[in-house]
Backbone atoms as SQL, in Angstrom:
CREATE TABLE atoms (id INTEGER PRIMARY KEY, chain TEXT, resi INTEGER, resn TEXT, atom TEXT, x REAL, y REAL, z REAL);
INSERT INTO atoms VALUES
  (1, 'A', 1, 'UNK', 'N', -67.870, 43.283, -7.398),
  (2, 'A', 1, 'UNK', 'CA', -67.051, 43.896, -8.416),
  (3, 'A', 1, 'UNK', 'C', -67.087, 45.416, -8.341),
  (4, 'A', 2, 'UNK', 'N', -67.946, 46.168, -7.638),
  (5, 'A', 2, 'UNK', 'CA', -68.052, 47.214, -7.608),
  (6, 'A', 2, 'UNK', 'C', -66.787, 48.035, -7.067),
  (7, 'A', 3, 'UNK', 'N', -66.040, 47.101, -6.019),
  (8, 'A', 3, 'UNK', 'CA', -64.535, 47.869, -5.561),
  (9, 'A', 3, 'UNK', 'C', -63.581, 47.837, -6.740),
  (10, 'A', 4, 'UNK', 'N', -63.580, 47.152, -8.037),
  (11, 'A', 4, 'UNK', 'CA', -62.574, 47.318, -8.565),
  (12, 'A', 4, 'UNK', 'C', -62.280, 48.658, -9.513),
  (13, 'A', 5, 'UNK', 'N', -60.975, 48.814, -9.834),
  (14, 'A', 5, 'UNK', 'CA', -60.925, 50.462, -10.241),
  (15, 'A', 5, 'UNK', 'C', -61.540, 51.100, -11.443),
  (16, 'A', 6, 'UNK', 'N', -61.455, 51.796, -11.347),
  (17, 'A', 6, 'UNK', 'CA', -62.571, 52.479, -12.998),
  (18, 'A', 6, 'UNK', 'C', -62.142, 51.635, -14.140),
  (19, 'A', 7, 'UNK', 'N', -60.439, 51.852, -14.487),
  (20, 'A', 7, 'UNK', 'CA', -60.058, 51.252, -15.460),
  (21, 'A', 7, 'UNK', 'C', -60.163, 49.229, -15.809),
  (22, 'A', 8, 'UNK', 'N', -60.497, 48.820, -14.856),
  (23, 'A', 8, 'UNK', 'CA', -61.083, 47.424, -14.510),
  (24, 'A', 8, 'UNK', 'C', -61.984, 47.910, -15.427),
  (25, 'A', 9, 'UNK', 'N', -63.507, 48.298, -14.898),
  (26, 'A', 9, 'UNK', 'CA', -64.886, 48.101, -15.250),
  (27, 'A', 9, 'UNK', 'C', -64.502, 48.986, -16.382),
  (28, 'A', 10, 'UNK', 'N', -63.747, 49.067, -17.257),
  (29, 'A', 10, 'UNK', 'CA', -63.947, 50.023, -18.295),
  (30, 'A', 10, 'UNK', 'C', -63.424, 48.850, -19.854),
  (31, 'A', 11, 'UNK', 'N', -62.136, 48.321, -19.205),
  (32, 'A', 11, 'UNK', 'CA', -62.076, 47.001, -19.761),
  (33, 'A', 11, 'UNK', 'C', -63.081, 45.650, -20.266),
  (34, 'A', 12, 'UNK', 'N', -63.364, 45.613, -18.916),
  (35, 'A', 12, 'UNK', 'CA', -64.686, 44.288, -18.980),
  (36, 'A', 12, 'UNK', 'C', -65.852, 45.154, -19.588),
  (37, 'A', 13, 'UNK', 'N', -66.291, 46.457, -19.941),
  (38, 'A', 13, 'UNK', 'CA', -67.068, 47.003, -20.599),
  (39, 'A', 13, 'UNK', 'C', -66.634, 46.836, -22.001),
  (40, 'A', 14, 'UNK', 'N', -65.580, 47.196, -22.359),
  (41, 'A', 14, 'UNK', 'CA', -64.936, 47.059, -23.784),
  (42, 'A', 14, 'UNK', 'C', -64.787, 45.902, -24.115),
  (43, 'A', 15, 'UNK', 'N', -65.126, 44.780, -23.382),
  (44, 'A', 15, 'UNK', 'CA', -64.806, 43.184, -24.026),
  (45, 'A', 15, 'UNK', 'C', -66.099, 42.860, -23.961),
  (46, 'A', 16, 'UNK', 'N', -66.894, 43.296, -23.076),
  (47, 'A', 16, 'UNK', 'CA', -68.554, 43.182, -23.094),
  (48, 'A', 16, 'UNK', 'C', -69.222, 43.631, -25.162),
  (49, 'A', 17, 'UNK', 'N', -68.801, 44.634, -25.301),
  (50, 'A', 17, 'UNK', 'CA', -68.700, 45.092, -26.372),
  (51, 'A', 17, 'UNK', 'C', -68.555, 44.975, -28.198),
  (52, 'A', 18, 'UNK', 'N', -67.083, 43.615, -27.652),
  (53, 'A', 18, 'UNK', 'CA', -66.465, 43.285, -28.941),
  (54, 'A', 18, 'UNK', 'C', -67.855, 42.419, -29.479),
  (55, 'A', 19, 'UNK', 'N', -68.091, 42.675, -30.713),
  (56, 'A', 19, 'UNK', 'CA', -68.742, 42.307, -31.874),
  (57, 'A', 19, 'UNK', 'C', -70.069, 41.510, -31.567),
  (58, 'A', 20, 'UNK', 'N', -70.745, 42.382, -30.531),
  (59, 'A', 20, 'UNK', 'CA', -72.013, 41.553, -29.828),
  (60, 'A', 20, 'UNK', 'C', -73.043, 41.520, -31.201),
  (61, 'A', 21, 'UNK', 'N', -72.724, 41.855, -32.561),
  (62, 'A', 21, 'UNK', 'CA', -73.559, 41.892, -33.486),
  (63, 'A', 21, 'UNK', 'C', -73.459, 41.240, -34.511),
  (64, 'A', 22, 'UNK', 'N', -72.612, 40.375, -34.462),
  (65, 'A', 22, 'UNK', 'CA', -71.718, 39.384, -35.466),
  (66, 'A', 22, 'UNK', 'C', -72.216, 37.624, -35.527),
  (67, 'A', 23, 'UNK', 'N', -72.099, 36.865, -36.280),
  (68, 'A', 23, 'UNK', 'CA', -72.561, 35.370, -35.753),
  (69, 'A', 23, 'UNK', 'C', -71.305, 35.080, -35.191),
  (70, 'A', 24, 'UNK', 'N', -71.484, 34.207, -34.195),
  (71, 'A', 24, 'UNK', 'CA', -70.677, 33.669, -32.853),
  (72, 'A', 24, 'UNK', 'C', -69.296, 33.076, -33.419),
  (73, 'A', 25, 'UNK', 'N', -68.879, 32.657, -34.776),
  (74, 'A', 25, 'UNK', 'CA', -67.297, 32.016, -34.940),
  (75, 'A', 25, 'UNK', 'C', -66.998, 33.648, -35.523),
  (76, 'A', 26, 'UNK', 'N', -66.979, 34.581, -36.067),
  (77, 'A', 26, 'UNK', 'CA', -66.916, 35.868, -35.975),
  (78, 'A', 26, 'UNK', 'C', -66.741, 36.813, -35.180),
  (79, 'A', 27, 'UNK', 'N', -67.261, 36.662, -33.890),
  (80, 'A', 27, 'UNK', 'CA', -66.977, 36.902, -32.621),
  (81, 'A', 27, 'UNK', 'C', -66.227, 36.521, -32.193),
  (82, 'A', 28, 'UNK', 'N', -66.164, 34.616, -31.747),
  (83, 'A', 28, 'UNK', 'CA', -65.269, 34.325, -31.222),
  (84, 'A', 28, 'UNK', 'C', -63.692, 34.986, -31.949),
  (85, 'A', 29, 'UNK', 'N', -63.719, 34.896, -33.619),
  (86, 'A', 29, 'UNK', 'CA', -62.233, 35.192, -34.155),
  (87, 'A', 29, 'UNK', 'C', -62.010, 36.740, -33.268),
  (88, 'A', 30, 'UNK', 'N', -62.724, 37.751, -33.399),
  (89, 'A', 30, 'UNK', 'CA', -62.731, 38.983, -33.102),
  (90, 'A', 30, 'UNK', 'C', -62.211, 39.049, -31.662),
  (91, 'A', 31, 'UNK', 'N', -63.164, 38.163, -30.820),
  (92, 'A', 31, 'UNK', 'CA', -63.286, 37.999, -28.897),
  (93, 'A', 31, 'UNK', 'C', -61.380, 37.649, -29.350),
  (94, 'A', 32, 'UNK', 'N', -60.542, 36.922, -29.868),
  (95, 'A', 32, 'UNK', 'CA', -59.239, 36.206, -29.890),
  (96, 'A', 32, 'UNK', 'C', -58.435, 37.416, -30.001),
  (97, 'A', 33, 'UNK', 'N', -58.319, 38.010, -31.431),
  (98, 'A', 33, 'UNK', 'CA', -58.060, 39.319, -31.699),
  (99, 'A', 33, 'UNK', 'C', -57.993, 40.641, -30.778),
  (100, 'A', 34, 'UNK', 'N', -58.571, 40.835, -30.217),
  (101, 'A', 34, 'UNK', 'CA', -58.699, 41.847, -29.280),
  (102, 'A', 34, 'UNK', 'C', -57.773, 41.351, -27.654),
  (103, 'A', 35, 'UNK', 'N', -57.995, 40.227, -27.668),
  (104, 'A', 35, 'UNK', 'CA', -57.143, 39.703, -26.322),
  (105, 'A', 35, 'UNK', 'C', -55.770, 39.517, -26.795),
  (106, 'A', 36, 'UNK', 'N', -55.550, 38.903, -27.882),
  (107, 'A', 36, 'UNK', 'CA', -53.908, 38.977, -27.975),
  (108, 'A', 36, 'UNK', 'C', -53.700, 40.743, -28.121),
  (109, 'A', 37, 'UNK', 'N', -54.272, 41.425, -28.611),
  (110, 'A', 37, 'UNK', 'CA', -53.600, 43.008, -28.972),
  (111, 'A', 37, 'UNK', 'C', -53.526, 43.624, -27.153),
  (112, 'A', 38, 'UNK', 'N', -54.481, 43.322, -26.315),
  (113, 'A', 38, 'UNK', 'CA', -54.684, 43.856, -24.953),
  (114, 'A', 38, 'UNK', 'C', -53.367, 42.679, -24.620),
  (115, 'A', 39, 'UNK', 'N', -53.045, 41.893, -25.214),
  (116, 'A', 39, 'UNK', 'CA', -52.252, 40.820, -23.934),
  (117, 'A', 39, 'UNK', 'C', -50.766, 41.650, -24.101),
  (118, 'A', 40, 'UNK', 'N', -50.809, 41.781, -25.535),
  (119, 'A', 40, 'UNK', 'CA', -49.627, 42.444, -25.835),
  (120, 'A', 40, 'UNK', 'C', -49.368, 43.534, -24.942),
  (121, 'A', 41, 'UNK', 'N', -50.126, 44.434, -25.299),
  (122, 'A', 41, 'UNK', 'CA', -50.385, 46.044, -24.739),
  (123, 'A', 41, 'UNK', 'C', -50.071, 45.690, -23.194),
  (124, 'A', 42, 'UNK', 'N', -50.498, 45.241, -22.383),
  (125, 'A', 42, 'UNK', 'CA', -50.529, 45.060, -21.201),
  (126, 'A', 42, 'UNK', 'C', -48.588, 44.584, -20.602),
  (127, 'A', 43, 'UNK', 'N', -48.522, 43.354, -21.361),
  (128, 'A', 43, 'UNK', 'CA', -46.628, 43.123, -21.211),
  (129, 'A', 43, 'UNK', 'C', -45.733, 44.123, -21.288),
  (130, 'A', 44, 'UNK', 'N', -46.170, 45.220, -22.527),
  (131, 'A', 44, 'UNK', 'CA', -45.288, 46.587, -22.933),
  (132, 'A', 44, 'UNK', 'C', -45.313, 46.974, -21.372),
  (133, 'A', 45, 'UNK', 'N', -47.119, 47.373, -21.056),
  (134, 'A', 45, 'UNK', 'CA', -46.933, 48.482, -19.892),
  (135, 'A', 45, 'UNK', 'C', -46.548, 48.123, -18.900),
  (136, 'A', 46, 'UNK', 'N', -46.996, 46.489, -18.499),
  (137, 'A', 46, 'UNK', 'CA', -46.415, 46.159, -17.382),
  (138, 'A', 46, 'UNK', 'C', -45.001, 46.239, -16.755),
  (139, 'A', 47, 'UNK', 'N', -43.632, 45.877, -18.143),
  (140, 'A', 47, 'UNK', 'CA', -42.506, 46.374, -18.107),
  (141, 'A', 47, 'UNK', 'C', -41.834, 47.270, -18.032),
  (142, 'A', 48, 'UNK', 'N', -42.346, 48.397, -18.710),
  (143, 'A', 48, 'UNK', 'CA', -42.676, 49.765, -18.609),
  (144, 'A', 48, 'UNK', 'C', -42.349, 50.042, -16.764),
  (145, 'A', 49, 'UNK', 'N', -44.129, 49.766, -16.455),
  (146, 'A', 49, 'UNK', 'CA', -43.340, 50.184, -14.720),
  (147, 'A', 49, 'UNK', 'C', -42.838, 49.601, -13.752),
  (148, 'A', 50, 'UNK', 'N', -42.259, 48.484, -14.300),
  (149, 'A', 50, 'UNK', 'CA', -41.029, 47.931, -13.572),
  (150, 'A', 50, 'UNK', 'C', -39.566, 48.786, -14.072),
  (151, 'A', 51, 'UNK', 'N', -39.534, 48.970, -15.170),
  (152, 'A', 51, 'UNK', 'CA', -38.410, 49.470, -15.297),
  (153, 'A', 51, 'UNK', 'C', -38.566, 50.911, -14.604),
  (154, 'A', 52, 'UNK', 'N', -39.507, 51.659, -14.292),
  (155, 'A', 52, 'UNK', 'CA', -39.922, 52.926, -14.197),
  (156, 'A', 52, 'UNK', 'C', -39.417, 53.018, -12.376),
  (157, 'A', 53, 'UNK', 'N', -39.944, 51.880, -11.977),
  (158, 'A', 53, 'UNK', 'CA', -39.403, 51.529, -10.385),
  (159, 'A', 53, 'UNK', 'C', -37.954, 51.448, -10.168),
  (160, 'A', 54, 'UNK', 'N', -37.577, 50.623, -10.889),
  (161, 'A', 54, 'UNK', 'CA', -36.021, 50.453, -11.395),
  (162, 'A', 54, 'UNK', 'C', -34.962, 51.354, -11.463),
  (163, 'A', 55, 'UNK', 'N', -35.731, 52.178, -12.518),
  (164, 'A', 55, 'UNK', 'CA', -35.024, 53.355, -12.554),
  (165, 'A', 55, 'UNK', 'C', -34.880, 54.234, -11.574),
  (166, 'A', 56, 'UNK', 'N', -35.843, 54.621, -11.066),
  (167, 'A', 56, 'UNK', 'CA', -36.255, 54.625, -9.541),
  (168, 'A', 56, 'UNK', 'C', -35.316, 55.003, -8.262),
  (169, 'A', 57, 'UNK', 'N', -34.471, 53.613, -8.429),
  (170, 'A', 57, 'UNK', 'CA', -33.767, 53.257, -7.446),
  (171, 'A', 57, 'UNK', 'C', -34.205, 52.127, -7.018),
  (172, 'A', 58, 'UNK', 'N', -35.355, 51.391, -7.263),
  (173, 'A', 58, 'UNK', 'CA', -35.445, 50.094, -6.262),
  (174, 'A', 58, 'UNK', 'C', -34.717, 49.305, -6.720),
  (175, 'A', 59, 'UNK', 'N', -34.375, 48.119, -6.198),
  (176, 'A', 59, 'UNK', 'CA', -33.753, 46.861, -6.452),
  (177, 'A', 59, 'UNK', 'C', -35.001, 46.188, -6.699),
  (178, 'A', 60, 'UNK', 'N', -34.382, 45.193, -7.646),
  (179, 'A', 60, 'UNK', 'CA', -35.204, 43.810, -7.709),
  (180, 'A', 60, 'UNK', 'C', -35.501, 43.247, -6.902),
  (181, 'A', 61, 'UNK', 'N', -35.177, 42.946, -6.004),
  (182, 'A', 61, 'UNK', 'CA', -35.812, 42.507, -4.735),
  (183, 'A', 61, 'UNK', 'C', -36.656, 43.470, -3.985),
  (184, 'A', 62, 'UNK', 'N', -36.478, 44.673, -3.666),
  (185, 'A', 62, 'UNK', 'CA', -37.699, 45.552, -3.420),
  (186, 'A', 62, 'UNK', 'C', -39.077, 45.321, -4.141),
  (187, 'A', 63, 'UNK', 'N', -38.188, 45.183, -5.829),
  (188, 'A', 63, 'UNK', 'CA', -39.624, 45.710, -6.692),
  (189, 'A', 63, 'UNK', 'C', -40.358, 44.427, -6.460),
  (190, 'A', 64, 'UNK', 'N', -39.951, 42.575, -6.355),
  (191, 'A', 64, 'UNK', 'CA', -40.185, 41.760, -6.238),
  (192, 'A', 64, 'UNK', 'C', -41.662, 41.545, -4.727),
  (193, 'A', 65, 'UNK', 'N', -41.214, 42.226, -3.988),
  (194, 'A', 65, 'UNK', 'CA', -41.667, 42.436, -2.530),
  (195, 'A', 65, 'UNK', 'C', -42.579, 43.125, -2.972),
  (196, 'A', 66, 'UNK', 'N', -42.365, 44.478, -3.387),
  (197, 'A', 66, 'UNK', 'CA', -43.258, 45.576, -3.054),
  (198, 'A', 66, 'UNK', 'C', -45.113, 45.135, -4.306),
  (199, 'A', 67, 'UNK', 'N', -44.575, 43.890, -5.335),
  (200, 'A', 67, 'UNK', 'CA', -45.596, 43.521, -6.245),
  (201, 'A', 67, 'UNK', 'C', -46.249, 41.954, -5.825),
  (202, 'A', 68, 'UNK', 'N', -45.393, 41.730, -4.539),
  (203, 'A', 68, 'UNK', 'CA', -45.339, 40.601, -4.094),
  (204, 'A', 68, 'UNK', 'C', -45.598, 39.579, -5.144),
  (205, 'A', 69, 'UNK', 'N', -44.823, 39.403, -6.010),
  (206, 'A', 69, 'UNK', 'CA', -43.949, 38.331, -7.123),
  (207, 'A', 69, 'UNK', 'C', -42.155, 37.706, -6.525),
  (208, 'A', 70, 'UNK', 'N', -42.141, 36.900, -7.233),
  (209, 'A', 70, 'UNK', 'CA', -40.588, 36.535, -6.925),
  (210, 'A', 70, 'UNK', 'C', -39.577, 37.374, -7.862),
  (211, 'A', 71, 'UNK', 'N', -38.481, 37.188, -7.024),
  (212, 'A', 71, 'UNK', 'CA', -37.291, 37.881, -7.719),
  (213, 'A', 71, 'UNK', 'C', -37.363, 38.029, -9.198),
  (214, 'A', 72, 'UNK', 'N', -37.301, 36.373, -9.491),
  (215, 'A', 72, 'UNK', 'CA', -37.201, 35.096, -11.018),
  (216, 'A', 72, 'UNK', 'C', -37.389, 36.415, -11.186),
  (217, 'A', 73, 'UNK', 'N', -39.083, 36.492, -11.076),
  (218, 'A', 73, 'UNK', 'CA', -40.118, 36.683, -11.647),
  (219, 'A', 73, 'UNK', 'C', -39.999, 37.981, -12.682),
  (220, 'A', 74, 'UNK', 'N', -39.717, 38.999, -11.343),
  (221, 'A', 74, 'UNK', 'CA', -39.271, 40.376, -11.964),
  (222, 'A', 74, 'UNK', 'C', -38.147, 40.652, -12.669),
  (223, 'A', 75, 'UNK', 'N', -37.048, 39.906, -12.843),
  (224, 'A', 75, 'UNK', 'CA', -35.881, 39.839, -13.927),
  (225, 'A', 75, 'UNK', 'C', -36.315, 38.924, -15.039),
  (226, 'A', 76, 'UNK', 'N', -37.405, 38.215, -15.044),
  (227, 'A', 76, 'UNK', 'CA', -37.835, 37.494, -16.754),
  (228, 'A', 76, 'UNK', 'C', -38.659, 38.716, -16.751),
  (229, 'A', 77, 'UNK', 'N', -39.726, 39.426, -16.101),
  (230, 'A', 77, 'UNK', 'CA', -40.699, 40.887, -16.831),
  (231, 'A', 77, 'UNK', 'C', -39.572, 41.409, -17.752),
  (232, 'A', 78, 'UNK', 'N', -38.511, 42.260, -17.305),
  (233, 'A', 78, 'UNK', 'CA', -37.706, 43.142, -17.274),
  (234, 'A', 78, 'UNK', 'C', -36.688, 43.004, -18.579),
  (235, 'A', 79, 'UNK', 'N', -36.653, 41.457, -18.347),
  (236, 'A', 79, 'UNK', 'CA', -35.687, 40.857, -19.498),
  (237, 'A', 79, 'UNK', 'C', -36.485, 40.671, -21.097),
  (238, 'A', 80, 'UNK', 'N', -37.678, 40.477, -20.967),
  (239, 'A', 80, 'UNK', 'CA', -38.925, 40.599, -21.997),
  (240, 'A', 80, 'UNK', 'C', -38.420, 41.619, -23.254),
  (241, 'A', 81, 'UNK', 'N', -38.716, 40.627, -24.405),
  (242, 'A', 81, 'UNK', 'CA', -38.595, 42.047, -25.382),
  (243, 'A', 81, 'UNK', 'C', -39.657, 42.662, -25.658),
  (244, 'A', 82, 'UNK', 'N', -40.649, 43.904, -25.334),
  (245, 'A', 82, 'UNK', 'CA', -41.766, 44.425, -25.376),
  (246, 'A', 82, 'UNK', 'C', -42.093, 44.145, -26.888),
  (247, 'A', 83, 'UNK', 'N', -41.699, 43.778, -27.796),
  (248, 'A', 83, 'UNK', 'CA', -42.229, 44.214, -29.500),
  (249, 'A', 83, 'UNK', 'C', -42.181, 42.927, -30.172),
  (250, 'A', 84, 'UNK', 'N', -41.253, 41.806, -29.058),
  (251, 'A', 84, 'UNK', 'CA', -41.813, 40.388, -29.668),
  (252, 'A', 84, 'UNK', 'C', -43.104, 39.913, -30.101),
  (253, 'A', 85, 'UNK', 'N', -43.201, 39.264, -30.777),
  (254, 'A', 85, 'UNK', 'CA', -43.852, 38.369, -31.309),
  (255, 'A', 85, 'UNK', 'C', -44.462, 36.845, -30.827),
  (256, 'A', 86, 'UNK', 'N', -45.617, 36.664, -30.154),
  (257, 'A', 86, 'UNK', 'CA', -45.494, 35.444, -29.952),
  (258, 'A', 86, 'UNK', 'C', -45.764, 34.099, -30.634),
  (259, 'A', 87, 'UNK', 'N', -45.387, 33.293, -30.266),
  (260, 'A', 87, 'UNK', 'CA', -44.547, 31.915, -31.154),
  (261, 'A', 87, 'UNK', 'C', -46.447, 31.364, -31.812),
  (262, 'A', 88, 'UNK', 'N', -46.437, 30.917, -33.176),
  (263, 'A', 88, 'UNK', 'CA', -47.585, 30.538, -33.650),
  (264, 'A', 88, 'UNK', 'C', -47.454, 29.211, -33.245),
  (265, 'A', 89, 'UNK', 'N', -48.498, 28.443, -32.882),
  (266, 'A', 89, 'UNK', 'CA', -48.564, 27.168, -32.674),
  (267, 'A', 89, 'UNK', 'C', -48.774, 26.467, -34.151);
């Protein structure tokens, strides 16, 4: 794990973190909490620099290649509404 980038080990430090002082269904709610807000956060940015490529000039099929994902793939990112909501079970 040592090759992965700062912002990696800075993450898994910050989840190392969440509520190591709490009893464990407290945690776990908290450990839940913190991953949907990062899952969120992460979809915004991820779309973010696809569109940023996009804008760019690449094609979807470049950007598809160059992240080595499928085409689909990169026109459902792109098509994403960043501020949705996801569906409660």
């Amino acid at each position: 794990m040592d090759d992965q980038p700062e912002e990696v080990r800075r993450v898994r430090e910050a989840i190392a973190a969440v509520a190591v002082d709490v009893a464990p269904a407290e945690r776990a709610r908290r450990l839940d909490m913190a991953m949907e807000a990062a899952r969120l956060e992460w979809r915004r940015r991820r779309r973010e620099a696809l569109q940023e490529m996009k804008d760019g000039g690449m094609t979807l099929r470049a950007i598809a290649k160059e992240l080595d994902i499928s085409f689909g793939r990169v026109r459902q990112i792109l098509a994403e509404d960043p501020d949705a909501q996801p569906l409660q079970e």
